[in-house]
Each structure stands twice: as structure tokens, then as C-alpha cells.
C-alpha positions as CSV (number, residue, x, y, z in Angstrom):
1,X,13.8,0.0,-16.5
2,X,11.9,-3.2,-15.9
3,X,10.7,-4.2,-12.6
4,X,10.9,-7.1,-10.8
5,X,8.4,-8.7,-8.8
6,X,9.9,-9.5,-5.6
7,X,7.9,-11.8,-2.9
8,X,5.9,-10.2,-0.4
9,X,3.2,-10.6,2.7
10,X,-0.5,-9.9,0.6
11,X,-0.9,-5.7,1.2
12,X,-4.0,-5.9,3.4
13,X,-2.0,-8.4,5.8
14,X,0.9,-5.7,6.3
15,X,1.2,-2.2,7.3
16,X,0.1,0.4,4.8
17,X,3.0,0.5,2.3
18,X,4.6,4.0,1.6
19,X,6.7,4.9,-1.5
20,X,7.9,8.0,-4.3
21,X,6.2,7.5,-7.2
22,X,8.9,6.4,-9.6
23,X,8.7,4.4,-12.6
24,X,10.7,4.6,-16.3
25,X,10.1,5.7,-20.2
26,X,7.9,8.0,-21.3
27,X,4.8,7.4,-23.6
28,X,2.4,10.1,-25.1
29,X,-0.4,7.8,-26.8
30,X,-4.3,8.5,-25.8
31,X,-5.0,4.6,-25.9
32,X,-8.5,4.8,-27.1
33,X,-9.6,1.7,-28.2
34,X,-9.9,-1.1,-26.8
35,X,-6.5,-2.9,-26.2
36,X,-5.8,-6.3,-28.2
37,X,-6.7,-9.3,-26.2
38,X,-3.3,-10.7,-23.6
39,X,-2.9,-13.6,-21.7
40,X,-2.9,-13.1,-17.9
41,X,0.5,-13.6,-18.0
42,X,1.2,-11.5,-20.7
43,X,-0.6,-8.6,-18.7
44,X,1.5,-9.0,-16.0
45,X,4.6,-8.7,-18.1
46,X,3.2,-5.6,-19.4
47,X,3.3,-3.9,-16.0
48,X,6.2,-5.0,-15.0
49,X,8.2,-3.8,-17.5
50,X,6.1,-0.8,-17.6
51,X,8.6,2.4,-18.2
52,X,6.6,5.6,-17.6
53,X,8.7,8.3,-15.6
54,X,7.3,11.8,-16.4
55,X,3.5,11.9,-15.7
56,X,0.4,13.8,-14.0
57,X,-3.0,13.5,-12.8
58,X,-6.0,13.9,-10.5
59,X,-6.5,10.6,-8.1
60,X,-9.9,9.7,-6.5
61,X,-9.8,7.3,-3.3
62,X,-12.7,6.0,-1.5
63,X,-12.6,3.0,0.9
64,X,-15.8,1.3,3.1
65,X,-13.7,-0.9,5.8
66,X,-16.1,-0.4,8.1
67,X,-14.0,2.0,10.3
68,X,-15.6,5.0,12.2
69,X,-14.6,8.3,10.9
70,X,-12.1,9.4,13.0
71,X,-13.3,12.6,13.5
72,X,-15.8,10.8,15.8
73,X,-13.9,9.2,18.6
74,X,-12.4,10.7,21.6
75,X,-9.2,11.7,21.6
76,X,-6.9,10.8,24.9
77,X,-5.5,11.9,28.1
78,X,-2.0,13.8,27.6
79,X,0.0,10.7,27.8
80,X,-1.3,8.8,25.0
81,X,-2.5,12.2,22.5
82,X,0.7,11.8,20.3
83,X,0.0,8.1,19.6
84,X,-3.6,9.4,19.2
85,X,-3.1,11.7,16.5
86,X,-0.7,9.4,14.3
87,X,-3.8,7.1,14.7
88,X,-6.5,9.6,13.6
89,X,-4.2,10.3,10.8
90,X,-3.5,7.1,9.7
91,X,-6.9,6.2,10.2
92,X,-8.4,9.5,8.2
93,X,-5.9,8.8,5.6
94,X,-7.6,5.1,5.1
95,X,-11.0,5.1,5.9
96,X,-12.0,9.2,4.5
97,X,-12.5,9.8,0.3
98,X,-9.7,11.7,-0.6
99,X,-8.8,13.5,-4.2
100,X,-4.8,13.9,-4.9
101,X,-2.9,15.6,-7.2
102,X,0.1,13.6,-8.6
103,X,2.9,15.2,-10.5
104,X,6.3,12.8,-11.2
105,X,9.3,13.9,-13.7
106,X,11.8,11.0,-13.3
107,X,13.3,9.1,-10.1
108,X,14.3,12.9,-8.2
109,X,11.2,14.8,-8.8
110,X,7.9,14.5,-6.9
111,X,4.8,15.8,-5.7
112,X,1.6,14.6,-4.1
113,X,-0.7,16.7,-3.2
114,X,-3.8,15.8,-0.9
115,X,-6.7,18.4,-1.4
116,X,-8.9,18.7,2.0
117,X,-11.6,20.5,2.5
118,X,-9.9,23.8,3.0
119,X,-6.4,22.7,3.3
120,X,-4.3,21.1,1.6
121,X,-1.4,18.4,2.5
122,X,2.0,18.0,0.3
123,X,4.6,15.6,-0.2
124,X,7.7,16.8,-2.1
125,X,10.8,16.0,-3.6
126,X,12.9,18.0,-5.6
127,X,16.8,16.4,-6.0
128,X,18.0,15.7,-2.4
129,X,15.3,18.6,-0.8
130,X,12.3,16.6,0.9
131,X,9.4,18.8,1.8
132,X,5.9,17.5,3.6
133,X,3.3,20.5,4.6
134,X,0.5,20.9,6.2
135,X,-2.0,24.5,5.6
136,X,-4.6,23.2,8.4
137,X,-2.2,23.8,11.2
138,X,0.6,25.5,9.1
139,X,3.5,23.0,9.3
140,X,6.2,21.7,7.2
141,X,9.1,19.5,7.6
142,X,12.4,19.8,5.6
143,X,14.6,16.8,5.4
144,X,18.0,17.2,3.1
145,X,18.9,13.6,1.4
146,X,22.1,12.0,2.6
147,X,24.2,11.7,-0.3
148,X,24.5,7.9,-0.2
149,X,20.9,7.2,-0.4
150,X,18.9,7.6,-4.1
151,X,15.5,7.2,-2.3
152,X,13.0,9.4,-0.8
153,X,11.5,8.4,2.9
154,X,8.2,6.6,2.5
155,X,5.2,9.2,3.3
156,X,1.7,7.7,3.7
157,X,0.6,9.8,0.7
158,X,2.4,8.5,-1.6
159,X,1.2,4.8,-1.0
160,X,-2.5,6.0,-2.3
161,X,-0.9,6.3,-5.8
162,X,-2.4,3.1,-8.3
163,X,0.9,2.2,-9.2
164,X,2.0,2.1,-5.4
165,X,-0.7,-0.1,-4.2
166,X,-0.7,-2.5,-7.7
167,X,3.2,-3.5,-7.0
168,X,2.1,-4.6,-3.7
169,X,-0.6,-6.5,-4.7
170,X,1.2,-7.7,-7.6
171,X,4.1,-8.4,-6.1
172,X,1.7,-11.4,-4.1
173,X,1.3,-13.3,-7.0
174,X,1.9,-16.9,-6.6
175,X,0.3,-20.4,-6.6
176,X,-2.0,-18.9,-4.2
177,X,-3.3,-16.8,-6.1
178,X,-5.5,-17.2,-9.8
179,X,-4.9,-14.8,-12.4
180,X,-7.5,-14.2,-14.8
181,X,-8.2,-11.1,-17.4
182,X,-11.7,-9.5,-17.6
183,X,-13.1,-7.5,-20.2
184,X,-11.1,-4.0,-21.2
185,X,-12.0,-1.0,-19.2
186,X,-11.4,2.8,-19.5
187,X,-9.9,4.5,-17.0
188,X,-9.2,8.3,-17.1
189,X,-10.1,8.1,-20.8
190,X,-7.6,5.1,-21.6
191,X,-7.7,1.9,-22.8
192,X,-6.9,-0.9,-19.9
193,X,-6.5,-4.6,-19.0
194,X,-8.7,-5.5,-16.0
195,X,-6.6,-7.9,-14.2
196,X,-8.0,-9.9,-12.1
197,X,-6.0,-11.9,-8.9
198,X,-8.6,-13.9,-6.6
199,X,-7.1,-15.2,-4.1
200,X,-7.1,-19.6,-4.0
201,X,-8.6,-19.8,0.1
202,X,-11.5,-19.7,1.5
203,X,-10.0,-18.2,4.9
204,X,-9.0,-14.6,3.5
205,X,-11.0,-11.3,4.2
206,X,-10.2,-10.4,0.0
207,X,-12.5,-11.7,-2.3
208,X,-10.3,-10.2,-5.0
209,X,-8.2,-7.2,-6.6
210,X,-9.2,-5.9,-9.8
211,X,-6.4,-3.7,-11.4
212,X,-6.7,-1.4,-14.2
213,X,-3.4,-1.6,-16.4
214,X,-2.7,0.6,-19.0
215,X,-2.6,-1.0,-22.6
216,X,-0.1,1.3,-24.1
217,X,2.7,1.7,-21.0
218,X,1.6,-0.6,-18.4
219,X,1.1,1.9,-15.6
220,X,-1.5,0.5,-13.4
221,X,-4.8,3.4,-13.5
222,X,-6.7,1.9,-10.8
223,X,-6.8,-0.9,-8.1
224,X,-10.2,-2.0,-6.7
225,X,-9.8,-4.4,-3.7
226,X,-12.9,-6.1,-2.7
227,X,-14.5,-7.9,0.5
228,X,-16.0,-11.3,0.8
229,X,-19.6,-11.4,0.4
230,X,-19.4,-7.7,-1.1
231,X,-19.8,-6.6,-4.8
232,X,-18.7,-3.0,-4.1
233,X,-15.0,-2.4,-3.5
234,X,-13.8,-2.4,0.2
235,X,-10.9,0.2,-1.0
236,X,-10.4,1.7,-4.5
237,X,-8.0,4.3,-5.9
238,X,-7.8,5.5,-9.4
239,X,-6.9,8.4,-12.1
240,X,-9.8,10.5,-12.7
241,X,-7.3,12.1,-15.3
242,X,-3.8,11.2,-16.5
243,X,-1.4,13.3,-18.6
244,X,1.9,11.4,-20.1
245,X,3.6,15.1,-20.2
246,X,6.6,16.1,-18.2
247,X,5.3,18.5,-15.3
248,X,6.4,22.0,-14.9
249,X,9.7,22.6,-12.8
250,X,8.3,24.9,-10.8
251,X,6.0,22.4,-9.3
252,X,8.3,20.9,-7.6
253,X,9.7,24.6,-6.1
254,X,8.3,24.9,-2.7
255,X,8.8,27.9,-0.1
256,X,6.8,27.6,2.6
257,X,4.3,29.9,3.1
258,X,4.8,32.9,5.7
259,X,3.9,31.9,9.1
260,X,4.6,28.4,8.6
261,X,6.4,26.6,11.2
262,X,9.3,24.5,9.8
263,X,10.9,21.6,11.6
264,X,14.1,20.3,10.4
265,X,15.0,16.3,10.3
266,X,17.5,14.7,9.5
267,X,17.7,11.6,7.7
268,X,19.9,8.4,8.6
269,X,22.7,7.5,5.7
270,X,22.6,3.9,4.0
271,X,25.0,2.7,6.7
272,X,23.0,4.2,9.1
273,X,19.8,2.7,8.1
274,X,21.8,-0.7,7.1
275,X,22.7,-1.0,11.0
276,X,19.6,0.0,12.3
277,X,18.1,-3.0,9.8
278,X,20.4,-5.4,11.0
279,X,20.2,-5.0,14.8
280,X,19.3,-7.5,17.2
281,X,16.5,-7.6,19.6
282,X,18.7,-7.3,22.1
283,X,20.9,-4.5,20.5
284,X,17.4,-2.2,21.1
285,X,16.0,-2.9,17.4
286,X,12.0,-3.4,17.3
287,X,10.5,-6.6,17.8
288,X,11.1,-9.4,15.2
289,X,7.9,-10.7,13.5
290,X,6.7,-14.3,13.2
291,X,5.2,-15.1,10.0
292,X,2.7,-17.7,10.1
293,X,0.7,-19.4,7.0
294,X,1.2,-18.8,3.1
295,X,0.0,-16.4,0.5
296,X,-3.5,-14.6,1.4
297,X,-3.4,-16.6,5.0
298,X,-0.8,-15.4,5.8
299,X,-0.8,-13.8,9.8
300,X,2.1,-11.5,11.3
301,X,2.7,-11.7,14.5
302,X,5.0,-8.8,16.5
303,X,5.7,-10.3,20.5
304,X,5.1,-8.5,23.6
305,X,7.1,-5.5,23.9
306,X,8.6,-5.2,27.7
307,X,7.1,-2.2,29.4
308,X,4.8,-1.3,26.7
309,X,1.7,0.4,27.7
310,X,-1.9,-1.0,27.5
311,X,-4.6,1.7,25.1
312,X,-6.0,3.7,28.2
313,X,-9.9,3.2,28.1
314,X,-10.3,6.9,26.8
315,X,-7.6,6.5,24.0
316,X,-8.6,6.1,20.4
317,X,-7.7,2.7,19.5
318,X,-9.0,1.5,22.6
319,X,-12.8,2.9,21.3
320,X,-11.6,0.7,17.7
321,X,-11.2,-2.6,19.6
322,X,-13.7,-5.6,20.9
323,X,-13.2,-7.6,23.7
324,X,-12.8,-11.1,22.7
325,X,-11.8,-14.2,25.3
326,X,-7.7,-13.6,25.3
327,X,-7.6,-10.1,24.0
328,X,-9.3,-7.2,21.9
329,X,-9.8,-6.8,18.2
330,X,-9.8,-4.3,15.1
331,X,-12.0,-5.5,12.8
332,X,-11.8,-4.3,9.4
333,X,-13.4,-6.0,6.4
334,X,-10.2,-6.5,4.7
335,X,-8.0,-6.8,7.4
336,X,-8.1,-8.4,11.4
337,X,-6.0,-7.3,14.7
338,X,-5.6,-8.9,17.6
339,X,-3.8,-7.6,20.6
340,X,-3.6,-10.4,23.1
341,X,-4.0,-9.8,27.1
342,X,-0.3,-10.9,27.3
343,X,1.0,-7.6,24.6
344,X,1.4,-9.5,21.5
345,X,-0.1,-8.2,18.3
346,X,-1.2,-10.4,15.5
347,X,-2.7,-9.1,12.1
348,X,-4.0,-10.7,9.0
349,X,-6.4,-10.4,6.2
350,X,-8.8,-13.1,7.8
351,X,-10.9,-13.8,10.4
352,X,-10.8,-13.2,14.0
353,X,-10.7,-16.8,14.4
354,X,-7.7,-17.2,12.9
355,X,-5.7,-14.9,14.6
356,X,-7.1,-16.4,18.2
357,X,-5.9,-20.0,16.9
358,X,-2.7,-18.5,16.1
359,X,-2.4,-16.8,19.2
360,X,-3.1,-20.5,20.6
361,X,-0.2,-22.1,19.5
């Protein structure tokens, strides 16, 4: 089934997108040679109407954003250690190299596997059963799919897939950014388009996104997003190895382990999540966001919560910001936070200076 582009903040402006894995069609050809020359626009036709749906593979990710390893900074007092350690994750999961094992047999079926150094992280669906595990401290979470939802939740490593972080970028293509092909590449031993979106302003962090798309089905291979005034990728994921078979059904079986402790959740319905969407501020929802700028300028800006608290001095993401005059900052090299004095947060992928005028108006 084709895909549609829809219009969207540029990825490194937003919070790190999550997703299933599922595309359509399925395609067996090696793709060897080098793929017949495309228009930019042609290219991008070819992903989006790219139909794979049964596939597998090894995925390397490796990112330099300038981040300390969390595995360095202090962790907090007892109030603040369970925002702590959805930080260190979120922060290992983006600034660590990772391998992952992908295996996807239509819209119901998938499994991502994150290999650790001795452990091992999984995210699993199989029909309505949803499944994420942990072997370094033994957990698991079981989740049962309302039956008037056909999606999966979002889990953070899924998003590290090519295909996952190409629609994003894709999906921000317009006037503001130029679209160009490169010469073909190979990626996992197949013949690709190197697409090529640089963005049109001289105020973003992104110098540009190079993505690797499949000649024969489209499915994007690998996505290298690069800084200003670097010729080495800030972030990069890609196959290492891709196979177009359908995956064994018993990889999608999971039991967890003896020993393991299992928490149950349980999922809100359409409706549910429908009414939770469309709440007011006022009816208890989170904190609307005002969108500032266009395209790769764009700035997000989420207002002061009420009785919020400040990041205590020993927290983690208090040891990730710098003072500035009106606030404190996480820098990254593709993308800038501000939390001003008064509690509003404001993130973009540009300079601290634009956020502070921003926060000025």
C-alpha cells in the first residue's frame, strides 16, 4: 500500500519518533548493480510507494551529538531517580552504538531486538500480544491490544529502524528543503539511491540527510544525518544485512524467561486515546505547544507547567544543561533546549540563539 507523505516538524526539532516497523509487498531481488539513473522526484516516489512487508536484518547505529555517555553522570536523590533513569535510557538509546536485530512479517508481526553487551532488549508483537523485555535486570511488560486499535504502542526501539527515521525526514520535505540525487551506493549488498535533502537556511543545526533507498522496493537501508561544519555523520543507522524472506513464526513466540518479573499494562482503546487527544488544558491534558518558524527553523515551544519541579543540582539533566542569561541549555549538535527560569521549554534544531530570541518574544 502506498504511503503518503504527510507534513511534519523536521525529526531533530521533535521528540525522538517511535513506531512498528510496517510497510507492504514483498520483493526477493539481490539488486546488484547499480540502479538506472531517477530524478529526485522520482526517488521519492519510489519510497513512498515502497511495498515491502516481510523482511529481516542486522542494524548498526552510531551517533556523535556530543552528549556524555550516560553511564557517566550522577544519578539523583530519590525524588527525581525515576525521571533519571527514563533520561539515562533515552539518552543511552541516542548517544551509545547499538546493533539490532529486525525481523517484520506483515502489519501484526514484529520484533526488534537490541543486543547489549551481555543482555539483550526486545520489542514484540505477535497479533494483539505486545511484549518489551529486559535480561539486564530481568523484566518484561505484557500489554494485550484493545480490539479497536490496529497499531502497536510506539517503543523507542523501533524508531532506530531506517525506514522509521527516513519517513520522518521525508515526510519534511518542502520548499524548504533541496532535493538532489548523489551517486548510487550499496548498502547491505544492495543497489541504492543516495538521496540527498539539505535543508534551504542558514540558521539550522542539519547540514543535511543522506538516505539510502533501495532501487528494487524502495525501503530506505540507511539514513545518515549530518552537522554543520562536520563531514562525518552526527547520527547514522543502517542494514549491515537485509533478507526479503518471511521470518520464522516462532520468532515472534516469546515466554519469558524463568525468573523474570512481568508487569501487566493495559492499553487505552481508540476512544480512549481519541479523548485523551482532544482534551483541553484545562480538562488536565499536557501542555499545548507553540510552533514558531517554518521547515528546518522551526522551534517548539511547551509553556510552564504549574507546580512543576526545577532538575535538582544532583539530577542528571541538570549535569546536561548550561547556564545561559534567562535559563539553561542542552546542546546537542543537531538539536538545541532551552528551559527558561520562568518553566517553559523550547527546542529546535538551531542555535541557542534562536531559541533565547524566541523565548524573547
Amino acid at each position: 500500500m502506498p504511503r503518503t507523505w504527510h507534513r511534519w516538524i523536521p525529526a531533530a526539532a521533535a521528540p525522538v519518533v517511535v513506531g512498528a516497523v510496517v510497510l507492504g509487498g514483498v520483493f526477493a531481488s539481490s539488486a546488484s548493480a547499480d540502479p538506472a539513473d531517477k530524478t529526485p522526484q522520482q526517488v521519492l516516489e519510489l519510497a513512498a510507494s515502497s511495498t515491502v512487508e516481510t523482511f529481516s536484518g542486522t542494524i548498526e547505529q552510531s551517533s556523535n551529538l556530543g552528549l556524555p555517555d550516560a553511564s557517566g553522570l550522577g544519578g539523583a536523590g530519590s525524588s527525581g531517580a525515576s525521571d533519571d533513569s527514563e533520561l539515562s535510557s533515552a539518552l543511552e538509546l541516542l548517544t551509545a552504538s547499538h546493533t539490532l536485530r529486525v525481523y517484520v512479517d506483515g502489519p501484526t508481526k514484529s520484533r526488534v531486538q537490541i543486543l547489549d553487551d551481555m543482555a539483550e532488549r526486545d520489542a514484540i508483537r505477535n497479533g494483539d500480544d505486545l511484549w518489551l523485555y529486559d535480561s539486564s535486570d530481568a523484566s518484561a511488560a505484557h500489554s494485550t491490544l484493545p480490539a479497536d486499535t490496529s497499531t502497536s504502542p510506539e517503543t523507542p526501539s523501533e524508531e532506530l529502524t531506517p525506514a522509521e527515521l527516513a519517513t520522518r525526514f521525508l515526510d519534511a520535505v518542502d520548499p524548504s528543503t533541496d532535493v538532489t540525487v548523489g551517486d548510487p551506493v550499496k548498502v547491505a549488498g544492495r543497489a541504492a539511491y543516495d538521496l540527498i535533502l539539505t535543508p534551504d537556511s542558514s540558521a539550522t543545526l542539519v547540514s543535511r540527510v543522506d538516505i539510502a533507498v533501495d532501487a528494487d522496493t524502495g525501503l530506505p537501508l540507511s539514513v545518515d544525518v549530518f552537522a554543520q561544519g562536520s563531514s562525518d555523520p552526527a547520527f547514522r543507522v543502517a542494514f549491515s544485512s537485509l533478507s526479503l524472506d518471511t521470518p520464522s513464526a516462532d520468532l515472534f513466540d516469546f515466554t519469558p524467561p524463568a525468573g523474570t518479573d512481568v508487569a501487566e499494562k493495559t492499553l487505552p482503546s481508540r476512544d480512549e486515546a481519541a479523548s485523551h487527544d482532544g482534551a483541553t488544558p484545562d480538562a488536565g491534558s499536557h501542555p499545548q505547544p507553540t510552533v514558531t518558524g517554518t521547515g528546518w527553523d522551526t522551534i517548539v515551544e511547551l509553556p510552564a507547567t504549574a507546580g512543576a519541579p526545577a532538575p535538582s543540582d544532583s539530577s542528571m539533566l541538570s549535569q546536561l544543561l548550561t547556564p545561559v542569561e534567562g535559563g539553561r541549555v542542552l546542546q546537542t549538535t543537531l538539536l538545541t533546549v532551552l528551559i527558561t527560569d520562568d518553566g517553559r521549554v523550547l527546542a529546535g534544531a538551531v542555535p541557542v540563539d534562536s531559541l533565547l530570541a524566541a523565548a524573547a518574544q
